[in-house]
mmCIF file of the N, C-alpha and C atoms, coordinates in Angstrom:
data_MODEL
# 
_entry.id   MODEL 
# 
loop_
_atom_site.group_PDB 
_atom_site.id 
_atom_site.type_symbol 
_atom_site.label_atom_id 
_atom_site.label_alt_id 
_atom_site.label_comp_id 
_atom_site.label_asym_id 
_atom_site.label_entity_id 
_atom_site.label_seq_id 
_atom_site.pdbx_PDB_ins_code 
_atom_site.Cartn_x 
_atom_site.Cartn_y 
_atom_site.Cartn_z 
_atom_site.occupancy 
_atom_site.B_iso_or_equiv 
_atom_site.pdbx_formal_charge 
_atom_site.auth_seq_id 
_atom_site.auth_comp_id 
_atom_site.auth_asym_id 
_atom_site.auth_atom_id 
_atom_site.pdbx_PDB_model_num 
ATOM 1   N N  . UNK A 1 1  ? 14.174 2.321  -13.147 1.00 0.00 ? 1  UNK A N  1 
ATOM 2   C CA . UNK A 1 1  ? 15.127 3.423  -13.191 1.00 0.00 ? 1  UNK A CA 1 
ATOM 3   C C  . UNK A 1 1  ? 16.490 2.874  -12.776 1.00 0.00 ? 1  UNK A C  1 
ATOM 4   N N  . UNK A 1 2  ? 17.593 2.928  -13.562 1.00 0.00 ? 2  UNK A N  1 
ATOM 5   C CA . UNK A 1 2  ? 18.935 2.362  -13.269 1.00 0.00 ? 2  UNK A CA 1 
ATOM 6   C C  . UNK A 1 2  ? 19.661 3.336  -12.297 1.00 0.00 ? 2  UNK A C  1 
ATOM 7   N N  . UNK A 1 3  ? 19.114 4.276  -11.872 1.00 0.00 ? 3  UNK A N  1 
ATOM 8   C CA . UNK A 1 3  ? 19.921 5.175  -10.283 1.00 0.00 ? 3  UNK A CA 1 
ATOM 9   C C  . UNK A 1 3  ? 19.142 4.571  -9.445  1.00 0.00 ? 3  UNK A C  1 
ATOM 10  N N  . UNK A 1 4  ? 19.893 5.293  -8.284  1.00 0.00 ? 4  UNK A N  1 
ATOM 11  C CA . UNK A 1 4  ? 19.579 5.101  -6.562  1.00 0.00 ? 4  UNK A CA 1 
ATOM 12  C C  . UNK A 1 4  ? 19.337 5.876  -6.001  1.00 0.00 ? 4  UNK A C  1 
ATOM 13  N N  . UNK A 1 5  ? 18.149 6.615  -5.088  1.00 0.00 ? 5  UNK A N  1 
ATOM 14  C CA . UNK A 1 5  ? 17.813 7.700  -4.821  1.00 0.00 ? 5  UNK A CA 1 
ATOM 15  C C  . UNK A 1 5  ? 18.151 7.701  -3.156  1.00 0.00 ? 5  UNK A C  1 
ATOM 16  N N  . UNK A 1 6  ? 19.402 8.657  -2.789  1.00 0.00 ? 6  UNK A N  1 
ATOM 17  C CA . UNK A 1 6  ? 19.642 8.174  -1.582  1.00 0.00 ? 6  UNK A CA 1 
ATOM 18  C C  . UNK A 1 6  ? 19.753 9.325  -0.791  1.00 0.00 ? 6  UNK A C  1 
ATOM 19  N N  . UNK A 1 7  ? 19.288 10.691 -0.717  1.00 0.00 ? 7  UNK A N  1 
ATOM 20  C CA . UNK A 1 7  ? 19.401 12.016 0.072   1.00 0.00 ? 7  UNK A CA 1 
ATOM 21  C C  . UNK A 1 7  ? 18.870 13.227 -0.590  1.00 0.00 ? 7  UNK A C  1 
ATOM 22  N N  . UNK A 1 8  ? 18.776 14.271 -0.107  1.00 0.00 ? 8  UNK A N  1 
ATOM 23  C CA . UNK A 1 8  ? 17.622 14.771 -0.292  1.00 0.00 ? 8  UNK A CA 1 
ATOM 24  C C  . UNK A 1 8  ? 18.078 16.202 0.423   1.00 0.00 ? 8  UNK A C  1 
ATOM 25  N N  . UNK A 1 9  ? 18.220 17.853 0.011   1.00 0.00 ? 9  UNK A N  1 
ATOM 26  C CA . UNK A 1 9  ? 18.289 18.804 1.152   1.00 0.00 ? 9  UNK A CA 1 
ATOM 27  C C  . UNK A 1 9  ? 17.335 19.847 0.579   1.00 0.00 ? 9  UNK A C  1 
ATOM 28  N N  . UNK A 1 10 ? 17.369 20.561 1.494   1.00 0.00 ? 10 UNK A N  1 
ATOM 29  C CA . UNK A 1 10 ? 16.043 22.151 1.208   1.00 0.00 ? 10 UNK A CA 1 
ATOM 30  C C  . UNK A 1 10 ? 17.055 23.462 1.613   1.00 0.00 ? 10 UNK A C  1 
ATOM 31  N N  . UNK A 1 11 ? 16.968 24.178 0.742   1.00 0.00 ? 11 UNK A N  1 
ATOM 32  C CA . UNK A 1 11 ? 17.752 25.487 1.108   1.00 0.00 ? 11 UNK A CA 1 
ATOM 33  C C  . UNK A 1 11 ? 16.961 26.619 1.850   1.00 0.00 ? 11 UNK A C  1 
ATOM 34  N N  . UNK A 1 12 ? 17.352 26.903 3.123   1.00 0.00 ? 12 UNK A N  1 
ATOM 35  C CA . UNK A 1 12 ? 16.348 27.691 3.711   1.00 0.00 ? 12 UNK A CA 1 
ATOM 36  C C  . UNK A 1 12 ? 16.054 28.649 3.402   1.00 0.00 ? 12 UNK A C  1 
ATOM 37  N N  . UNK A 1 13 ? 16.512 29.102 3.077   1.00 0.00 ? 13 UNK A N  1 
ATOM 38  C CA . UNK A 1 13 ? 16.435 30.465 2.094   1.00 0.00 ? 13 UNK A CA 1 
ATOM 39  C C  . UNK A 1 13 ? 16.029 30.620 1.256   1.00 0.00 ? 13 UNK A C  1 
ATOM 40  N N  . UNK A 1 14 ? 15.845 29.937 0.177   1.00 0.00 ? 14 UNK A N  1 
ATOM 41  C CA . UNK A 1 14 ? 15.130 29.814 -0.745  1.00 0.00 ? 14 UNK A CA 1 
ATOM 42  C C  . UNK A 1 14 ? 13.869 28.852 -1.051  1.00 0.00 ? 14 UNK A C  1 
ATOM 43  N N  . UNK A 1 15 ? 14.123 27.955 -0.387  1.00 0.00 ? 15 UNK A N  1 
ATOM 44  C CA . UNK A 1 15 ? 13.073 26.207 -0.396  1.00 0.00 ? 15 UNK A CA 1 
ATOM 45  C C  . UNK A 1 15 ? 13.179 25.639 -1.378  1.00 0.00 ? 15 UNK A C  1 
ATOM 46  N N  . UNK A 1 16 ? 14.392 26.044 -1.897  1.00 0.00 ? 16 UNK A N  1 
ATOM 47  C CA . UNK A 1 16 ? 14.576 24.871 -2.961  1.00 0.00 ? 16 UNK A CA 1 
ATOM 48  C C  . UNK A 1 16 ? 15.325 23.807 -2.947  1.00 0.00 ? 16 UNK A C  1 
ATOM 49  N N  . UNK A 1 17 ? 14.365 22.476 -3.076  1.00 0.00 ? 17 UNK A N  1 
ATOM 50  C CA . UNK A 1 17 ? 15.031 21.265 -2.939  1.00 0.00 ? 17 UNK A CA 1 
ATOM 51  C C  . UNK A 1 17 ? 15.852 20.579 -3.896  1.00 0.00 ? 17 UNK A C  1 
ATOM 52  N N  . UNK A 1 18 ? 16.749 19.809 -3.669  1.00 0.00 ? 18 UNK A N  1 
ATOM 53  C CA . UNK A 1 18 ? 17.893 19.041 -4.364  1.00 0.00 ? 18 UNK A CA 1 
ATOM 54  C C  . UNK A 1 18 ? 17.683 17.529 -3.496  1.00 0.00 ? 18 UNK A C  1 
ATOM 55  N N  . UNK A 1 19 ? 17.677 16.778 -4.778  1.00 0.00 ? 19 UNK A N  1 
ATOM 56  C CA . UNK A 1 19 ? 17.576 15.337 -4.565  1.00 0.00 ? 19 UNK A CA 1 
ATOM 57  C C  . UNK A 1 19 ? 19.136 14.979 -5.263  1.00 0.00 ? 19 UNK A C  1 
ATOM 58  N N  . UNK A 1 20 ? 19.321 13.648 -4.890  1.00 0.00 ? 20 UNK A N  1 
ATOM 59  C CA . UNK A 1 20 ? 20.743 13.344 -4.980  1.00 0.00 ? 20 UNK A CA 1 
ATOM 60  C C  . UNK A 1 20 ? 20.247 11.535 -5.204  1.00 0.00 ? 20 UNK A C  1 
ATOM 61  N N  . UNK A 1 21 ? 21.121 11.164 -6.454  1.00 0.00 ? 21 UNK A N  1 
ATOM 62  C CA . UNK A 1 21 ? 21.153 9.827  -7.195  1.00 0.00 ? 21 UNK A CA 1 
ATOM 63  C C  . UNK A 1 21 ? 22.442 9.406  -7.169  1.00 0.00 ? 21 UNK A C  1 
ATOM 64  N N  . UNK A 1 22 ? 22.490 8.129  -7.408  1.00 0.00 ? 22 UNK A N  1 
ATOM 65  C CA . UNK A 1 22 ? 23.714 7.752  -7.640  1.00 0.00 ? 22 UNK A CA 1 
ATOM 66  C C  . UNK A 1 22 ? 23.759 6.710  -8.798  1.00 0.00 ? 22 UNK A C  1 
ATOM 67  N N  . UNK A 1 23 ? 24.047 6.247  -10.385 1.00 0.00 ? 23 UNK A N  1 
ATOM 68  C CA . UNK A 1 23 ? 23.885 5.359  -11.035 1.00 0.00 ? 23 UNK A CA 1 
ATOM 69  C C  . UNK A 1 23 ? 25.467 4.384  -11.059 1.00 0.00 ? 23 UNK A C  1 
ATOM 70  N N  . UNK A 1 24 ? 25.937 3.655  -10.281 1.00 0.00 ? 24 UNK A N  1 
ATOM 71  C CA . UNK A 1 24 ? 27.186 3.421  -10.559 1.00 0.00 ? 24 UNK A CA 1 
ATOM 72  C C  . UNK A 1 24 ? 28.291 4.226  -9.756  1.00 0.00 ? 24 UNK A C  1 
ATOM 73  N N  . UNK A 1 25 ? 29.215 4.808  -10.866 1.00 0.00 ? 25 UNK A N  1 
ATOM 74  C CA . UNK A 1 25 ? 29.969 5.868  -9.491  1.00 0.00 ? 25 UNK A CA 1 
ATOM 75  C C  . UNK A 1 25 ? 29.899 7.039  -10.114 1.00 0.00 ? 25 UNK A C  1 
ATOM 76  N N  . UNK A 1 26 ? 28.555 7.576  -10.779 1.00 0.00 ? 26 UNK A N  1 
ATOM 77  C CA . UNK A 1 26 ? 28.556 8.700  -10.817 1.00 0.00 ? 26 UNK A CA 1 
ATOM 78  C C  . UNK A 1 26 ? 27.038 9.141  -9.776  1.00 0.00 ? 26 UNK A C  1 
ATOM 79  N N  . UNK A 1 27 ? 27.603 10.634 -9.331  1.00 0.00 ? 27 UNK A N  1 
ATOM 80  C CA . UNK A 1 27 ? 26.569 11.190 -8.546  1.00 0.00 ? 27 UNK A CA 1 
ATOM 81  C C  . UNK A 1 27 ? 25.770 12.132 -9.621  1.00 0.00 ? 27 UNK A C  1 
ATOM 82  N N  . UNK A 1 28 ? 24.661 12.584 -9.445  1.00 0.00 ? 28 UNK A N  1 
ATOM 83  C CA . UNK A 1 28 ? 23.620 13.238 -9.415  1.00 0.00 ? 28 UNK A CA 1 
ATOM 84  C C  . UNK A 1 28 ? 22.776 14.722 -8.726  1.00 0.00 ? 28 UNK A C  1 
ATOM 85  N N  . UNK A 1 29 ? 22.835 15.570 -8.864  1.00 0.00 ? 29 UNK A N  1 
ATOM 86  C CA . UNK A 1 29 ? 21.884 16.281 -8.035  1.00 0.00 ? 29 UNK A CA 1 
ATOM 87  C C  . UNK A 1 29 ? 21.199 17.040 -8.612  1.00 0.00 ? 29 UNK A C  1 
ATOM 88  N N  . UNK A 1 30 ? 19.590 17.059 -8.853  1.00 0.00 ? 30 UNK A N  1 
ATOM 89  C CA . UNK A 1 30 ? 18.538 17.143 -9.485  1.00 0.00 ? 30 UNK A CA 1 
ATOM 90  C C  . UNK A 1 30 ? 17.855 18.051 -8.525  1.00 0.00 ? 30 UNK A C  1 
ATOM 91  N N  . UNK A 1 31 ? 17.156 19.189 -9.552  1.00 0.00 ? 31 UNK A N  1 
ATOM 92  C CA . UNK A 1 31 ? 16.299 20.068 -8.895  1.00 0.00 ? 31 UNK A CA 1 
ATOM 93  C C  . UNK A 1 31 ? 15.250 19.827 -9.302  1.00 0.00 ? 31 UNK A C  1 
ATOM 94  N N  . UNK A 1 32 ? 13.561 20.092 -8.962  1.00 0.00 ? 32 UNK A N  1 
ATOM 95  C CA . UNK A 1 32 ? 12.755 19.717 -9.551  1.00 0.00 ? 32 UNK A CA 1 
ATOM 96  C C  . UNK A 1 32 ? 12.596 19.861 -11.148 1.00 0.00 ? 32 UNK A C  1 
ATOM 97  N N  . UNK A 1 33 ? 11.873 19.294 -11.639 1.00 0.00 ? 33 UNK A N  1 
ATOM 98  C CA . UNK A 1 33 ? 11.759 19.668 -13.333 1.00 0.00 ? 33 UNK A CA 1 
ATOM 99  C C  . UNK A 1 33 ? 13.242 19.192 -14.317 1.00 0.00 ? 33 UNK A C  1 
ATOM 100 N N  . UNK A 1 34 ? 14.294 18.902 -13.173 1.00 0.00 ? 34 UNK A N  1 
ATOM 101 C CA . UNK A 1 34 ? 15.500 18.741 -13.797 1.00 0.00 ? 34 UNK A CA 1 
ATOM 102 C C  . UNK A 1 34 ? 15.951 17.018 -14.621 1.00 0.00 ? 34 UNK A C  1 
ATOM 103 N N  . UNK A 1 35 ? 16.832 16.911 -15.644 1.00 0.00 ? 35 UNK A N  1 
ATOM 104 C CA . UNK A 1 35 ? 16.262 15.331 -16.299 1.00 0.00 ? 35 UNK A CA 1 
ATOM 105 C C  . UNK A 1 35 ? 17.487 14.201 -15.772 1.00 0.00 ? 35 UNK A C  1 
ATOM 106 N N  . UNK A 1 36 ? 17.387 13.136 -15.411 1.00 0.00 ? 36 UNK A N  1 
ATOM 107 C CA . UNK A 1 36 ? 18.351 12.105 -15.074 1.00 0.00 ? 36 UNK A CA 1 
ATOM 108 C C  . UNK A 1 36 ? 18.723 11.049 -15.705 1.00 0.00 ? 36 UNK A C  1 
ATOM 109 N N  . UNK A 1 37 ? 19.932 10.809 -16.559 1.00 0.00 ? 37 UNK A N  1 
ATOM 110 C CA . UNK A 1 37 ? 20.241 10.075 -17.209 1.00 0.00 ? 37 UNK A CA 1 
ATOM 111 C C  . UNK A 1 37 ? 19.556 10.660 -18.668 1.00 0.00 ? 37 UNK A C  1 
ATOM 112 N N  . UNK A 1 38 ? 19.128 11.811 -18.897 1.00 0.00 ? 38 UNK A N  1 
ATOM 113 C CA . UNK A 1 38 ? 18.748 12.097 -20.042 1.00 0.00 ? 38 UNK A CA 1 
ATOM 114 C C  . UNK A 1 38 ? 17.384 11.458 -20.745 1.00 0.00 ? 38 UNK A C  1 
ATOM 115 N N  . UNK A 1 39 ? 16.572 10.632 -19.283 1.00 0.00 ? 39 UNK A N  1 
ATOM 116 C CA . UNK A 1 39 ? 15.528 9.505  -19.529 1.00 0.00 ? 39 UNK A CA 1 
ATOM 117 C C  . UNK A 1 39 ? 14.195 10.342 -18.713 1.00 0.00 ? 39 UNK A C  1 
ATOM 118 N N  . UNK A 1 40 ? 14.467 10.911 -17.544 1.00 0.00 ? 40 UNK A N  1 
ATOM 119 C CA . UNK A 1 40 ? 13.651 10.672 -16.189 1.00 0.00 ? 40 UNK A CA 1 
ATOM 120 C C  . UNK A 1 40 ? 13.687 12.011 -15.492 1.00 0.00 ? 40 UNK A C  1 
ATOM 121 N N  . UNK A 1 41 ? 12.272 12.786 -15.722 1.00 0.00 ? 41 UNK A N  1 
ATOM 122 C CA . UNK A 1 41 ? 12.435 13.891 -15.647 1.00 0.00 ? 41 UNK A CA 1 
ATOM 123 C C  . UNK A 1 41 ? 12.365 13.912 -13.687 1.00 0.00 ? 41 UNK A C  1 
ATOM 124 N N  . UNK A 1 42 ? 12.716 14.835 -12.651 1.00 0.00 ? 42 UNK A N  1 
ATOM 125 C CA . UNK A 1 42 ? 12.022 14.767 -11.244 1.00 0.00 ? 42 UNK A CA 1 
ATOM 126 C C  . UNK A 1 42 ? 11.125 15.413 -11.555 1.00 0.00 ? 42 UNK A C  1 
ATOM 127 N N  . UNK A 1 43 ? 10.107 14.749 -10.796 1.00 0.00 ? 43 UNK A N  1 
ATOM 128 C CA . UNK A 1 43 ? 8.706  15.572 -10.513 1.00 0.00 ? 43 UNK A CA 1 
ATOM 129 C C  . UNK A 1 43 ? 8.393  15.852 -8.727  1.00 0.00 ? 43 UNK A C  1 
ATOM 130 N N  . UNK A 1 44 ? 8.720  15.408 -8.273  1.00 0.00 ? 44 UNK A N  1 
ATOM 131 C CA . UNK A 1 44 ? 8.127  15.326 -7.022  1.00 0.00 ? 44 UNK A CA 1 
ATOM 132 C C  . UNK A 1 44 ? 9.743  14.985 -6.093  1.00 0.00 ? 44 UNK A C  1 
ATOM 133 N N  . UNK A 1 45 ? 9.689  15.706 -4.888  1.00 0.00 ? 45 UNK A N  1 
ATOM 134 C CA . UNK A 1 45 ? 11.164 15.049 -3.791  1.00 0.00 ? 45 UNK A CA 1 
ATOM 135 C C  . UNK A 1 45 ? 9.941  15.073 -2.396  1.00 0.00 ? 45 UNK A C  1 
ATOM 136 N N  . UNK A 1 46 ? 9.905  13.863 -1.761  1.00 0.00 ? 46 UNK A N  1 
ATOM 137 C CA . UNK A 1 46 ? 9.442  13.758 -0.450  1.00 0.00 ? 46 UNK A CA 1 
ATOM 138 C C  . UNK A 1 46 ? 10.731 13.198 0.403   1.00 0.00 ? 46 UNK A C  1 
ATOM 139 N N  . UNK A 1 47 ? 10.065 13.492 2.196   1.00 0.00 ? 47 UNK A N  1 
ATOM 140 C CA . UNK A 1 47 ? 10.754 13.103 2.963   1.00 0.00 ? 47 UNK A CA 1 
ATOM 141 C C  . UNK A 1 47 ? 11.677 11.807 2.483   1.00 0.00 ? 47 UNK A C  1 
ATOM 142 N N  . UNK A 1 48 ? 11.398 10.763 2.072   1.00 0.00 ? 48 UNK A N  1 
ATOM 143 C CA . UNK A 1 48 ? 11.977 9.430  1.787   1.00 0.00 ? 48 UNK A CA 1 
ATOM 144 C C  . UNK A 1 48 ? 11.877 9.004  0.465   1.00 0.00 ? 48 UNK A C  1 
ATOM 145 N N  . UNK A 1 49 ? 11.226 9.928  -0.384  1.00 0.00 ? 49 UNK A N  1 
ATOM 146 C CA . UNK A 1 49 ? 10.875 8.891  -1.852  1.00 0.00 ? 49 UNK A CA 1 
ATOM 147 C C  . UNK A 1 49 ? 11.402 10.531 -2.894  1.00 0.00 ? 49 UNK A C  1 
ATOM 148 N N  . UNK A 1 50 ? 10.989 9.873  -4.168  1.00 0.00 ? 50 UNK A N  1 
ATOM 149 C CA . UNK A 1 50 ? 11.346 10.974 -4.884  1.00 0.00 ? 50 UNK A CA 1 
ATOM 150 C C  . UNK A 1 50 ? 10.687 10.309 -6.113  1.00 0.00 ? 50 UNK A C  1 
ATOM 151 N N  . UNK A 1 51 ? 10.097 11.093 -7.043  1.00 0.00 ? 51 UNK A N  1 
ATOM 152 C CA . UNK A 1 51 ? 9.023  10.590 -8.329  1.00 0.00 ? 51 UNK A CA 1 
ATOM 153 C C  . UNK A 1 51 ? 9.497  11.270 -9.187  1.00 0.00 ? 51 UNK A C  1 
ATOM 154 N N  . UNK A 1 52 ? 9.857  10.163 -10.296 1.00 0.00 ? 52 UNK A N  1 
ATOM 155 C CA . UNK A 1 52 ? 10.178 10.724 -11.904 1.00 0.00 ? 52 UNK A CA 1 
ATOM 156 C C  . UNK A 1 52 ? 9.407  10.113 -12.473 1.00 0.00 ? 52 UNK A C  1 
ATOM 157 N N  . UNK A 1 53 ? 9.534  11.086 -13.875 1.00 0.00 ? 53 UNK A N  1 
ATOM 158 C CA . UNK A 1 53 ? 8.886  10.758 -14.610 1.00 0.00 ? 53 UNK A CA 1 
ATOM 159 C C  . UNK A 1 53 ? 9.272  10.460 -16.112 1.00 0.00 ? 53 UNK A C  1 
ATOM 160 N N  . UNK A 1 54 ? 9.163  8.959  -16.977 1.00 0.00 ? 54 UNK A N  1 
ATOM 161 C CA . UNK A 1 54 ? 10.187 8.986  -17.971 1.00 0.00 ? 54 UNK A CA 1 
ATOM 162 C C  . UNK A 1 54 ? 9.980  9.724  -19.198 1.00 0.00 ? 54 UNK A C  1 
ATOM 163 N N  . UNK A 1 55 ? 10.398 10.285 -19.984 1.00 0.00 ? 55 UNK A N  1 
ATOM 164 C CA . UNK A 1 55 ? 10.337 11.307 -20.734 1.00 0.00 ? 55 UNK A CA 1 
ATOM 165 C C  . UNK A 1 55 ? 9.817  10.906 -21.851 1.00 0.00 ? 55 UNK A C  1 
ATOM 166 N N  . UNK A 1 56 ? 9.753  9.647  -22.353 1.00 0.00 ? 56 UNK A N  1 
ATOM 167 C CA . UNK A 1 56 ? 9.311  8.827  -23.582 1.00 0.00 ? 56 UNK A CA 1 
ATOM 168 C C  . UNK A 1 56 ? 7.975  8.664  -23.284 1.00 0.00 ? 56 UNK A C  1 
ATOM 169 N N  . UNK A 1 57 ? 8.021  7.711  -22.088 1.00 0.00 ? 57 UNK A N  1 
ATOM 170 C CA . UNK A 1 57 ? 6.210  7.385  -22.254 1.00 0.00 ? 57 UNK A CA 1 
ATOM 171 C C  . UNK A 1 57 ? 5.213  8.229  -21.348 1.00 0.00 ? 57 UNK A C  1 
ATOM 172 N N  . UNK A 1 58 ? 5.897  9.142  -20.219 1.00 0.00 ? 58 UNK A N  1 
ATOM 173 C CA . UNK A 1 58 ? 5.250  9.698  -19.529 1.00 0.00 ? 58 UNK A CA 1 
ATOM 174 C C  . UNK A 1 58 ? 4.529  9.170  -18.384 1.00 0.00 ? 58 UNK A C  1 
ATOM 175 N N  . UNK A 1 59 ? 5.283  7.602  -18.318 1.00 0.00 ? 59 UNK A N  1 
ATOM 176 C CA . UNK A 1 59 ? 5.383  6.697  -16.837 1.00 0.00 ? 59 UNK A CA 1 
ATOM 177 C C  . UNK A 1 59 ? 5.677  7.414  -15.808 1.00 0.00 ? 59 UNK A C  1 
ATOM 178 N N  . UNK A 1 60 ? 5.103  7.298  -14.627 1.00 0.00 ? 60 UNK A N  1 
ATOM 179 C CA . UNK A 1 60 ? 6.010  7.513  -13.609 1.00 0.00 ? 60 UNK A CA 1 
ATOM 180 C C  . UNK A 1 60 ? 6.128  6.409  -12.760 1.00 0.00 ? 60 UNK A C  1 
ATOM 181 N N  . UNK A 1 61 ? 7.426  6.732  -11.765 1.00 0.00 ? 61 UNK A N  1 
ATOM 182 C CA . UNK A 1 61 ? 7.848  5.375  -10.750 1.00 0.00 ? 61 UNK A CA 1 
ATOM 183 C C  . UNK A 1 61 ? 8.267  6.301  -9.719  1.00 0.00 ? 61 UNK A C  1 
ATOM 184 N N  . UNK A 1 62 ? 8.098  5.740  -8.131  1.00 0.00 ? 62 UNK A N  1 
ATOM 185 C CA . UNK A 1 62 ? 8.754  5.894  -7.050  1.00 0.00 ? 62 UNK A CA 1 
ATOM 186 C C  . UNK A 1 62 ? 9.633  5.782  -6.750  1.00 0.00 ? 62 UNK A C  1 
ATOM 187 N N  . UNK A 1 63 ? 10.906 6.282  -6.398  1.00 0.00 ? 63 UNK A N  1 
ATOM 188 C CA . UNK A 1 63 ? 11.866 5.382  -5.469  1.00 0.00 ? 63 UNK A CA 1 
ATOM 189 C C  . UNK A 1 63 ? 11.936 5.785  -4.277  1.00 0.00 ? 63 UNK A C  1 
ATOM 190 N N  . UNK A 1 64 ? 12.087 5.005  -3.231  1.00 0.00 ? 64 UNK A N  1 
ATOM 191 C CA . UNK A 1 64 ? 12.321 5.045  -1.958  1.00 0.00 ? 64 UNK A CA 1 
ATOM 192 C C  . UNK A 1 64 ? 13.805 5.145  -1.728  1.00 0.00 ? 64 UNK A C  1 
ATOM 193 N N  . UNK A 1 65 ? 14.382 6.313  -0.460  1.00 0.00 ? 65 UNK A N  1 
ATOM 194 C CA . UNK A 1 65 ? 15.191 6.687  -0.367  1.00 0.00 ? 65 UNK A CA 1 
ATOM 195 C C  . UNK A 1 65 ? 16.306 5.351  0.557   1.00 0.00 ? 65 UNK A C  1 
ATOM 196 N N  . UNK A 1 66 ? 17.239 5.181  -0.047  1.00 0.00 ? 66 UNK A N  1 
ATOM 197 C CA . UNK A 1 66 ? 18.185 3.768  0.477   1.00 0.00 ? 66 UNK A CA 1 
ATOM 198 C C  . UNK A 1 66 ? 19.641 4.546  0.675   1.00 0.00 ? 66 UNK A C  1 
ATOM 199 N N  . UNK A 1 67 ? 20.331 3.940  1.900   1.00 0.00 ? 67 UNK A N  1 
ATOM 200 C CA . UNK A 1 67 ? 21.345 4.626  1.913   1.00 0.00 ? 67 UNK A CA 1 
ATOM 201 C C  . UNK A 1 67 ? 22.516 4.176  1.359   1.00 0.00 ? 67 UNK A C  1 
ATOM 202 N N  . UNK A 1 68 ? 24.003 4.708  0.997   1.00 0.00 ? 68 UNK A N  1 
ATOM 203 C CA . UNK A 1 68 ? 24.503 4.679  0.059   1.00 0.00 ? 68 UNK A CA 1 
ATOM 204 C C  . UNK A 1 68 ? 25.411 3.696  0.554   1.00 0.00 ? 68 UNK A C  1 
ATOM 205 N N  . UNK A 1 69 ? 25.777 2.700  -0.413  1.00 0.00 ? 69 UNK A N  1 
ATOM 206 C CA . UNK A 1 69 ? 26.913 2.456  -0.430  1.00 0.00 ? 69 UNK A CA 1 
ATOM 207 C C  . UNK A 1 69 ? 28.168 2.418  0.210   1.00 0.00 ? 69 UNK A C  1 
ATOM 208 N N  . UNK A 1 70 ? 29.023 1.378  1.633   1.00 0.00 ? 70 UNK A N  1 
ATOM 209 C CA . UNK A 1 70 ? 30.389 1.929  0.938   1.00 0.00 ? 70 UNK A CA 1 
ATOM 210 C C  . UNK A 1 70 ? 31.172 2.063  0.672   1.00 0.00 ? 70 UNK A C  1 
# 
């Protein structure tokens, strides 16, 4: 996956989570089910990692959460 998966929040109010990428110098913020880079759907946001899934072959990969840049 050519992003960087580096933060992560939960809305209390609702519980809906937002994961946050970075590919380069553009940012990202993905809700579940939502697609990245037009490749990589999210499936999953944990404490530190976050799981997509690529839209072609139906791979999935981990990334572990790294902090940004700066």
């Amino acid at each position: 996956v050519p992003a960087m998966f580096f933060g992560h929040v939960t809305d209390k109010r609702s519980g809906a989570s937002r994961a946050f990428f970075s590919a380069g110098d553009d940012v990202y913020v993905l809700g579940l089910g939502e697609t990245l880079l037009n490749r990589f759907r999210l499936v999953q946001i944990g404490e530190r990692t976050a799981e997509l899934e690529e839209l072609a072959s139906g791979r999935r990969t981990t990334l572990t959460m790294e902090p940004p840049s700066s």
